[in-house]
C-alpha positions as CSV (number, residue, x, y, z in Angstrom):
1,X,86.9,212.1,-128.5
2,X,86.0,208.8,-129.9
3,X,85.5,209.3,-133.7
4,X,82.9,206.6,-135.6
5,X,84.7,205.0,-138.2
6,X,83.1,205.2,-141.7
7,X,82.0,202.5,-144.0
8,X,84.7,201.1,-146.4
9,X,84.0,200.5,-150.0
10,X,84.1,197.4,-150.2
11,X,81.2,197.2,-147.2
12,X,79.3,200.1,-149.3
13,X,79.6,197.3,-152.3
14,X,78.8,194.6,-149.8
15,X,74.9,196.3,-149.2
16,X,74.5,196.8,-153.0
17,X,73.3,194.1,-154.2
18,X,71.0,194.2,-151.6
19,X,69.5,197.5,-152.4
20,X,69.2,196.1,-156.1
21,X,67.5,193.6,-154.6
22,X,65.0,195.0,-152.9
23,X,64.2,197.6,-155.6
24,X,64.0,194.8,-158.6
25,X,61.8,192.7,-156.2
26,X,59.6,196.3,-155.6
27,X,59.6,196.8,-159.4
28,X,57.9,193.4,-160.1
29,X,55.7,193.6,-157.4
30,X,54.4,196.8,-159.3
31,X,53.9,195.0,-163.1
32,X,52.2,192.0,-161.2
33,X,49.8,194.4,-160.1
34,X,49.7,196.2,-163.2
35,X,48.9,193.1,-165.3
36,X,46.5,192.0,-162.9
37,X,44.8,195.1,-163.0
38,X,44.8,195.3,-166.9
39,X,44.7,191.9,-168.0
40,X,41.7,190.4,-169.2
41,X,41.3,187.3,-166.9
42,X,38.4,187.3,-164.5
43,X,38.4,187.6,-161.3
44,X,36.6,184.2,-159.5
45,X,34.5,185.4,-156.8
46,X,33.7,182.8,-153.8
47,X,30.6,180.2,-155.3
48,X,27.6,180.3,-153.2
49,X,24.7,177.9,-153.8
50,X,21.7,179.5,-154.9
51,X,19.3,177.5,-152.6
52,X,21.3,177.6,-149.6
53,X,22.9,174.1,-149.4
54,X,19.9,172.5,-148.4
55,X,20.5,168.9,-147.8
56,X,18.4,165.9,-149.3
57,X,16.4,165.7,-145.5
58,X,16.4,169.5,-145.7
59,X,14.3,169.5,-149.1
60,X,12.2,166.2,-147.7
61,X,11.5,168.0,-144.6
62,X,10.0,171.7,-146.1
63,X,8.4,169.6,-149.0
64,X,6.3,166.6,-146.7
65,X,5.2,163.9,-148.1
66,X,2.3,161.5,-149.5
67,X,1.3,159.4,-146.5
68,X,-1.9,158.8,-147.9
69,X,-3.8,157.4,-145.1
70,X,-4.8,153.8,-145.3
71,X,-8.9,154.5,-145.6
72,X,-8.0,156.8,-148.8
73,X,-5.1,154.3,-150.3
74,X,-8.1,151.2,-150.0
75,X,-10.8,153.7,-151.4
76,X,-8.9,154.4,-154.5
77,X,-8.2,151.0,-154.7
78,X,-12.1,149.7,-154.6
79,X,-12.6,152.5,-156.9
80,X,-9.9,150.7,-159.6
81,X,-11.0,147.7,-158.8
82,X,-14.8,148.4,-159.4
83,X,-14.0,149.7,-162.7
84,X,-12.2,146.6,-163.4
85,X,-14.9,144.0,-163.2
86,X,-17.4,146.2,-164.8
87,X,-15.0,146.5,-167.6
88,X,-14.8,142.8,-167.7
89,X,-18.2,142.3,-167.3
90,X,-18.4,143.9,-171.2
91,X,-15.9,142.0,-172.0
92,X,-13.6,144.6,-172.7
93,X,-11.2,143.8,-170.5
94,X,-9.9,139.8,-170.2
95,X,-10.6,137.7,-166.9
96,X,-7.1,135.9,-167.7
97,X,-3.6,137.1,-168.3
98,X,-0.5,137.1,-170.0
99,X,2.0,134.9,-168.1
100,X,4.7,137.3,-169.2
101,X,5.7,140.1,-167.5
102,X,5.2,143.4,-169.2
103,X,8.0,145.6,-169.1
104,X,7.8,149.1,-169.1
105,X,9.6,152.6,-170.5
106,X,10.2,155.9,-168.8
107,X,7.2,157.6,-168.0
108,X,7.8,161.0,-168.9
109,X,9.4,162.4,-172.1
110,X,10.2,166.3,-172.8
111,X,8.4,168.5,-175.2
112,X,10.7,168.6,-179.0
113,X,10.8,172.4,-178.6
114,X,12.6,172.2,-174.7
115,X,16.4,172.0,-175.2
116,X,18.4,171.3,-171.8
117,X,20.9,168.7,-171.2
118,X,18.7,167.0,-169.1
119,X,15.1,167.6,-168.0
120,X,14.3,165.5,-164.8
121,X,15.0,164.2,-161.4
122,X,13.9,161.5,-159.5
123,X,13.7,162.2,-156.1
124,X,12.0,159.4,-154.4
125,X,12.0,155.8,-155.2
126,X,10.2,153.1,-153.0
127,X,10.6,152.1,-149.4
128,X,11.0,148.5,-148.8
129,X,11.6,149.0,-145.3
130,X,8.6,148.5,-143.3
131,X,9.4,150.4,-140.3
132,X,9.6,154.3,-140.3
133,X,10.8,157.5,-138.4
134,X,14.0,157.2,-141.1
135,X,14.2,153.4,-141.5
136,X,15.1,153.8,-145.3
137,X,15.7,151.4,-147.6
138,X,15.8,152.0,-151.6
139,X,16.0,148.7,-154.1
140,X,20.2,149.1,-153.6
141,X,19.6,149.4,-150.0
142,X,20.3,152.9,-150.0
143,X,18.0,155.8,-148.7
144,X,16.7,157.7,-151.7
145,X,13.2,157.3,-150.2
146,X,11.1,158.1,-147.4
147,X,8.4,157.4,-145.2
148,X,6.2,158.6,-142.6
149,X,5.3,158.9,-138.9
150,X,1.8,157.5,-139.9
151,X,3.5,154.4,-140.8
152,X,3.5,155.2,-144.6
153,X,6.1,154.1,-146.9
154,X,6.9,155.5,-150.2
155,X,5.2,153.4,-152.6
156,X,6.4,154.3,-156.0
157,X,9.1,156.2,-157.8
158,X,8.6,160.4,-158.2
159,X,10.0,162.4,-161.5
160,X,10.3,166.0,-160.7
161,X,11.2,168.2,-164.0
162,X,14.3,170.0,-162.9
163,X,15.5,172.8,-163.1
164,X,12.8,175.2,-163.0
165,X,9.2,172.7,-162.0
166,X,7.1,175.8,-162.2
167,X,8.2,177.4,-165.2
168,X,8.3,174.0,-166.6
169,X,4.5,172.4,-166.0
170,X,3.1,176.3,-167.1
171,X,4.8,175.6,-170.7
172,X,3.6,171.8,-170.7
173,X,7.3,170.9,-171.4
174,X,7.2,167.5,-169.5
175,X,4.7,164.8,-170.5
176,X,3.6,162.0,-168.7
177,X,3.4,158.9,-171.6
178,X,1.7,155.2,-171.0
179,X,4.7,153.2,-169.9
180,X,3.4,150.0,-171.6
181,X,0.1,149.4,-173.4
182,X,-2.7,149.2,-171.8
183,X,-6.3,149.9,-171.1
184,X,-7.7,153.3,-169.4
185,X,-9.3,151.9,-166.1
186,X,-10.0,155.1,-164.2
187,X,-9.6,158.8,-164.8
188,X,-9.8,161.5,-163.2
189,X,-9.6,165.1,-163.9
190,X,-10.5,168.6,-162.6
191,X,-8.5,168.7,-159.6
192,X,-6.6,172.1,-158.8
193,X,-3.2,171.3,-159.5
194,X,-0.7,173.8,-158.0
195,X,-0.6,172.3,-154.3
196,X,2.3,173.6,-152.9
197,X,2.0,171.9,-148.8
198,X,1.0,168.2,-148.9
199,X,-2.8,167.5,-148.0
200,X,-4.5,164.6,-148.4
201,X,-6.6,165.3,-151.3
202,X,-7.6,163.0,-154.4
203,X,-5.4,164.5,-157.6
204,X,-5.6,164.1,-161.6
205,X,-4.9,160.4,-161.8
206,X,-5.0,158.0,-165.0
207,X,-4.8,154.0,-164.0
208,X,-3.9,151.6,-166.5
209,X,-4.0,148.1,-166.6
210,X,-1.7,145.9,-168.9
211,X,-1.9,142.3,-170.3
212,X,0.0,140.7,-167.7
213,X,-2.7,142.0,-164.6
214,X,-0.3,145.0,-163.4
215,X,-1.8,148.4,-163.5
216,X,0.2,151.3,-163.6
217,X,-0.6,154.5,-161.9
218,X,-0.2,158.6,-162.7
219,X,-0.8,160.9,-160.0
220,X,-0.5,164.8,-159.5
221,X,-1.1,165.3,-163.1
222,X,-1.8,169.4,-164.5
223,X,-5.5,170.1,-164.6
224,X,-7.5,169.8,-168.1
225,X,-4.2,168.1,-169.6
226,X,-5.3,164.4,-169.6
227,X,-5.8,162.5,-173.0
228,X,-9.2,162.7,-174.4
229,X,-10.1,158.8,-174.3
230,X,-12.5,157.7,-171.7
231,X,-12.5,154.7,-169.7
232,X,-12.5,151.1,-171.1
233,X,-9.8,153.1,-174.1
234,X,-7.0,151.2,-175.3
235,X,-3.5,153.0,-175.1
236,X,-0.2,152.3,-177.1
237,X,3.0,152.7,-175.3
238,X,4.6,155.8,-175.2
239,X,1.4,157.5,-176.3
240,X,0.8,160.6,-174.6
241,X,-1.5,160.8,-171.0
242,X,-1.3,164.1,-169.3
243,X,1.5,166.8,-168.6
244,X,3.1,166.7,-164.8
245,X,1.7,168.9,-162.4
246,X,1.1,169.7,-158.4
247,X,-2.6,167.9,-157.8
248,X,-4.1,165.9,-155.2
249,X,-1.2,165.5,-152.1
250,X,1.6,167.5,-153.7
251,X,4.1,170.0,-153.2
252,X,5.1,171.0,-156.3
253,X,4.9,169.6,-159.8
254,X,6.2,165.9,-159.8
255,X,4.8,162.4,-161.1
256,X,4.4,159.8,-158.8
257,X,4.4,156.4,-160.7
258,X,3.4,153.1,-159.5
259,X,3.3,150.2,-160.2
260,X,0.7,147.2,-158.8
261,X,-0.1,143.2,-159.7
262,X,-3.1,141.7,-160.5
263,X,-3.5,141.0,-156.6
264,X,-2.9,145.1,-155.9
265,X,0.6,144.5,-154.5
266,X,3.2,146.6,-154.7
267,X,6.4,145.9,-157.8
268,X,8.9,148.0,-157.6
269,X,10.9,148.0,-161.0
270,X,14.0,148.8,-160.1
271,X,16.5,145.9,-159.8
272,X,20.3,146.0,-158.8
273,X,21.6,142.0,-159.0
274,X,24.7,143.1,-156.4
275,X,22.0,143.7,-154.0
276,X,19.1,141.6,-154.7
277,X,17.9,141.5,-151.0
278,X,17.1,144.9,-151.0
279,X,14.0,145.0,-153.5
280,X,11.3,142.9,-151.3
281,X,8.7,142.9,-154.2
282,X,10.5,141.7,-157.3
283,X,13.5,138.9,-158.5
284,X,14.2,141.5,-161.7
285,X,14.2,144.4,-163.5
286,X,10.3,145.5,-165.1
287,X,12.3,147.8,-166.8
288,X,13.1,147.5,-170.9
289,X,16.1,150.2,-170.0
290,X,16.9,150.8,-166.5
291,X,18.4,154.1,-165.9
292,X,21.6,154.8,-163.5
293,X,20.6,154.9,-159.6
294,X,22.4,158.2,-158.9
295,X,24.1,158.6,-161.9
296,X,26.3,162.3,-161.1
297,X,25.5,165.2,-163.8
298,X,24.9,168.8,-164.9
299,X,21.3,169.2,-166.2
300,X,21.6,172.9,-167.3
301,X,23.8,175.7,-167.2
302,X,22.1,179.3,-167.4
303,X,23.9,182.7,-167.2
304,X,22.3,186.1,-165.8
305,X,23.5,188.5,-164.4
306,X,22.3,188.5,-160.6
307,X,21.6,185.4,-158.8
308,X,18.2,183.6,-159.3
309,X,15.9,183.1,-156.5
310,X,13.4,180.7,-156.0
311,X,10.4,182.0,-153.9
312,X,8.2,179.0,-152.4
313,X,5.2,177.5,-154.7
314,X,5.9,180.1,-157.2
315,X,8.0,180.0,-160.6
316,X,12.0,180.8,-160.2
317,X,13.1,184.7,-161.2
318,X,16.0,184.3,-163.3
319,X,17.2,187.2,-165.2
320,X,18.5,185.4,-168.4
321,X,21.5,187.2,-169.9
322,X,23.8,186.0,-172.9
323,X,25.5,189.2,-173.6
324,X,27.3,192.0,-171.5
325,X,29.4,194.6,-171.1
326,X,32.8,195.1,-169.4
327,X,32.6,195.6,-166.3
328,X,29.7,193.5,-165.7
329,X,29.2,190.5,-163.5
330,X,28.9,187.4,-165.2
331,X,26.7,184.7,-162.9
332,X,27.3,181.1,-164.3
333,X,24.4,179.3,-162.3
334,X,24.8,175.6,-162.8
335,X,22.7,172.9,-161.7
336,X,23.7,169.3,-160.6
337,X,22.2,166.0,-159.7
338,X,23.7,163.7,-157.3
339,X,26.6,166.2,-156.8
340,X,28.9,165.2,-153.8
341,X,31.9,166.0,-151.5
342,X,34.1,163.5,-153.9
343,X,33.1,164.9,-156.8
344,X,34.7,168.0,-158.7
345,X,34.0,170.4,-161.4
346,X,36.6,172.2,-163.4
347,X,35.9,175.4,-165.3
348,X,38.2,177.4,-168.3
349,X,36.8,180.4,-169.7
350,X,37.6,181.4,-173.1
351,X,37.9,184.4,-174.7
352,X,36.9,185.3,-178.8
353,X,40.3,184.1,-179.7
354,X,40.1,181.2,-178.3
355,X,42.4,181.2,-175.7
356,X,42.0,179.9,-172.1
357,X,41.8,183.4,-170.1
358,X,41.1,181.7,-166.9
359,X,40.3,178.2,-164.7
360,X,39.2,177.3,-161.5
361,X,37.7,174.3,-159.7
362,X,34.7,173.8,-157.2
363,X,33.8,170.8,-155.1
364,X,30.4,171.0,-153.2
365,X,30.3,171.1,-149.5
366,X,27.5,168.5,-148.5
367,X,28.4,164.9,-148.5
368,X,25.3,164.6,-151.0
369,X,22.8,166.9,-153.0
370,X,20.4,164.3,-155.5
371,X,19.9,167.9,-156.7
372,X,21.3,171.5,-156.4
373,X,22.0,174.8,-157.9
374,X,24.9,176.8,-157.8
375,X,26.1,180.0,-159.2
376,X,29.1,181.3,-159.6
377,X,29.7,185.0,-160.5
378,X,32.5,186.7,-162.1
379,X,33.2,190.0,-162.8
380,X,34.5,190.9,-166.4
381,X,37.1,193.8,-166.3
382,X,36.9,197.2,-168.2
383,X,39.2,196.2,-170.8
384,X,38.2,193.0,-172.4
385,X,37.8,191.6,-175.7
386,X,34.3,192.2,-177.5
387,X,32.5,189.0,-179.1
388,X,31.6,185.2,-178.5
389,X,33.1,183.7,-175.4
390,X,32.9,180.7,-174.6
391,X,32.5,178.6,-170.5
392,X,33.7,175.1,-170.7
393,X,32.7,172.6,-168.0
394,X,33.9,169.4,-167.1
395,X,32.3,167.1,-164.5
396,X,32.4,163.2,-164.3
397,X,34.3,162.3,-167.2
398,X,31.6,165.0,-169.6
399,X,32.0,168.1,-171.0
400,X,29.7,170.9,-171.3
401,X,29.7,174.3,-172.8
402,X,28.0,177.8,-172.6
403,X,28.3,181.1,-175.0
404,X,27.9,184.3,-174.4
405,X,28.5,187.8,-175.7
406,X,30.9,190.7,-174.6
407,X,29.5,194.0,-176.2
408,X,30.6,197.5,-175.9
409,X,27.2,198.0,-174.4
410,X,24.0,196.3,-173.9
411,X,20.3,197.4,-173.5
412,X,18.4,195.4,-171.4
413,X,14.6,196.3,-171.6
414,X,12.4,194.9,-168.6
415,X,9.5,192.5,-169.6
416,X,5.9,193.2,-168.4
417,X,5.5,191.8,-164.7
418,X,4.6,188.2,-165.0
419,X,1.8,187.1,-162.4
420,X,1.9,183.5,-161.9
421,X,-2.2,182.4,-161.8
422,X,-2.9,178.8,-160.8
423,X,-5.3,177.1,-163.1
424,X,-8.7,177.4,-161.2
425,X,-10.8,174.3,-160.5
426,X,-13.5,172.7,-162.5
427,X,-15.8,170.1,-162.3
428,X,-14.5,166.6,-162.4
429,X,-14.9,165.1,-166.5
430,X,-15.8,162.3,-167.1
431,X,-15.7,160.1,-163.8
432,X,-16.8,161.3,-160.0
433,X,-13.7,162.0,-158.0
434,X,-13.7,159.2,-155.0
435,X,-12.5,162.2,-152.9
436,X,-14.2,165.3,-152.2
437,X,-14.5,168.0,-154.6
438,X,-11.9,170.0,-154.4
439,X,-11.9,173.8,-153.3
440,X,-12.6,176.6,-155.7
441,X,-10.4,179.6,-154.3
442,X,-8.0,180.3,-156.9
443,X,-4.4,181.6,-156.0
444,X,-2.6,184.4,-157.6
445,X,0.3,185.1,-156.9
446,X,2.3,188.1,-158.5
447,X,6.4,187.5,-159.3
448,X,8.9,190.6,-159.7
449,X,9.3,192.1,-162.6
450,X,12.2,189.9,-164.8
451,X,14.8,190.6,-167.5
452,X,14.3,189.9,-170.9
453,X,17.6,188.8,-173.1
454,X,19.5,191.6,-174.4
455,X,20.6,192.9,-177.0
456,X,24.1,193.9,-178.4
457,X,24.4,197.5,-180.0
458,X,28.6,197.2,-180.3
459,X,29.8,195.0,-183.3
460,X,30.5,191.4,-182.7
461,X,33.3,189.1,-183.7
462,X,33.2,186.8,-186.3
463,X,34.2,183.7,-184.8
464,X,32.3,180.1,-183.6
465,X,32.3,179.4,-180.2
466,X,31.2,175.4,-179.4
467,X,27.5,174.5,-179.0
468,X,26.1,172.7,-176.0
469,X,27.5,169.6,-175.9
470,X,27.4,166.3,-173.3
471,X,28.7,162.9,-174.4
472,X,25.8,161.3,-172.6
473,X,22.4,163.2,-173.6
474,X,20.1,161.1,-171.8
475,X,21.4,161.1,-168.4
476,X,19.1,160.3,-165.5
477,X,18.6,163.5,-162.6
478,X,17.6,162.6,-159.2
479,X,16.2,165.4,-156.9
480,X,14.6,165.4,-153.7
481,X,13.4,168.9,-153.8
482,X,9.3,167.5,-154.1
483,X,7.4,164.2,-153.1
484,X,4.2,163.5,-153.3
């Protein structure tokens, strides 16, 4: 019988290393799971955009548009222009005009008590292409604009406020200012002004005309807000007319501003000098400081702790946390303008200490968003560090920061359900409305019940985590979420 040879010692030492091998690899396998499972660093979940992704056409298309048909555009016009001459028939305005062009300041401004790294978007500027069904052309040629099938062309440039429109016309947070001095040559006010679906309908309008001939126009203004001056009233520049709203053809709050000459022509005031073909109505800028064209930022950062949603014609629900427990989901909801496929954003979270517990990087998926909001959760782990951490963000060359608290517990105590009411119509003031009267049916509209902040009841750390910071304050937002 054949008998198996055994293995010789120096084979048996041959396989040993292999053995210790395989066991040391096993036994770091275990304390990478360990510290992983212990450590304090956060788990990055997979960022989803709160509204879906919707693309610039997306937003255009579910928001419509302003075609205002050619009979109403030349019956507001008559109207103006009535007003005019029998203003100058009382000699209160001049029959001749300044030979030098007025220029002309941004027409909105945010209320002192609103803090946000930025407050606006513009999500429409003029059309100088004549031809439509998506013919676009923007004064750099580009196609942040729109027109219509009726053969209307954008005609002026629309400020949305942003984030948060709803939330933002019910507190009065963005006002609508003269853009350059002038005199009051039509009002109008009383209109319902929370249109949600575009319908052509006369809004709360204030016309101004200025030394040089141009008038200036304010449309979709928030009903009862309009200065008190009447007609044939001189205005200062910057001095306050109205606070943005959803009247007249509208779907959602926005200011559409325009500008026309003496001879009711269109000006754009926008002017790019590398592409000076592209604005058909003027040689220069009308503007004292002309803002960026699509000038890439964050506007505001807000943390909760489930994702907000943003029901149609109706105010956002965001459940605004700054302080939670472990174990909690932390949702960092940031939104952008002019975000793109080229652009990136880098994130490091940092804990009471100070020390970077955790980074990660996110670059959006659509070729272009003028504006969008994304959120990106995070789930703390049961052993963390209580107090002040801190989220800094950097994105095109500019930093930004959020706080927020890590407590042993927290008590979140619901607020009463808020029921969004529209502001019901009244009769016109002042001037007759050179549209019908508007509807009275008011709209209500009840929201879910939402989360007020909470409160802490474990012991905080002592220690200062950075404010809100962005090196350039005054950036200018572009979205096309509304036009008018």
């Amino acid at each position: 019988m054949k008998i198996q040879p055994g293995k010789t010692e120096l084979q048996k030492i041959r396989q040993y290393p292999i053995f210790v091998a395989l066991s040391f690899t096993l036994i770091l396998f275990l304390i990478y799971r360990g510290s992983n499972y212990f450590s304090p660093k956060m788990n990055v979940q997979s960022s989803q955009p709160a509204l879906g992704e919707p693309s610039v056409e997306q937003f255009n298309e579910l928001h419509g548009g302003d075609d205002i048909s050619p009979a109403l555009r030349a019956e507001m016009t008559d109207h103006v222009n009535e007003s005019v001459a029998r203003l100058q028939a009382q000699n209160i305005l001049p029959k001749t005009f300044a030979a030098s062009p007025v220029q002309f300041m941004l027409p909105i401004r945010i209320n002192a008590d609103t803090y946000e790294y930025s407050y606006y978007a513009i999500s429409n500027y003029v059309d100088h292409n004549p031809l439509v069904g998506g013919q676009l052309q923007d004064y750099r040629c580009g196609d942040l604009t729109y027109d219509a099938a009726d053969g209307y062309n954008h005609s002026g440039t629309d400020y949305m406020p942003f984030p948060f429109p709803w939330q933002k016309m019910d507190r009065n947070e963005v006002q609508v200012i003269a853009a350059a001095s002038g005199i009051i040559v039509d009002k109008q006010d009383g209109y319902f002004d929370s249109e949600c679906v575009a319908q052509e309908k006369q809004g709360n309008t204030i016309v101004l005309q200025h030394e040089d001939g141009t008038k200036t126009w304010y449309l979709h203004m928030k009903n009862g807000s309009l200065l008190s001056k009447s007609i044939g009233e001189e205005v200062a520049v910057g001095e306050y007319l109205g606070v943005i709203g959803s009247s007249g053809r509208s779907s959602g709050p926005h200011l559409h501003f325009e500008i026309t000459d003496r001879d009711d022509n269109l000006i754009d005031p926008f002017f790019d000098a590398s592409n000076a073909t592209c604005n058909t109505t003027a040689n220069e800028t009308r503007w004292v400081n002309q803002r960026p064209y699509d000038r890439a930022g964050i506007n505001d950062i807000v943390l909760s702790a489930v994702r907000p949603q943003f029901p149609f014609c109706q105010k956002a629900i965001l459940a605004e946390r700054t302080t939670f427990a472990p174990g909690e989901e932390v949702v960092f909801n940031l939104f952008y303008r002019n975000d793109s496929v080229d652009k990136q954003t880098e994130f490091v979270l940092y804990d009471p200490s100070g020390t970077a517990v955790t980074n990660w990087t996110h670059s959006p998926t659509e070729t272009h968003a003028a504006g969008a909001a994304w959120s990106f959760p995070l789930t703390l782990p049961e052993a963390v560090p209580f107090g002040e951490w801190a989220l800094k963000v950097t994105y095109e060359g500019r930093e930004y920061e959020e706080g927020f608290v890590v407590a042993a517990s927290v008590a979140v105590t619901p607020s009463p359900t808020v029921t969004y009411t529209p502001v019901p119509t009244r009769a016109p003031a002042t001037d007759t409305p050179i549209a019908a009267t508007p509807t009275t049916t008011a709209i209500s509209t009840a929201l879910p019940t939402t989360i007020a902040t909470p409160t802490a009841t474990a012991t905080q750390a002592a220690i200062t985590i950075p404010t809100r910071s962005a090196s350039s304050p005054n950036n200018m937002v572009y979205l096309p979420a509304v036009t008018n």
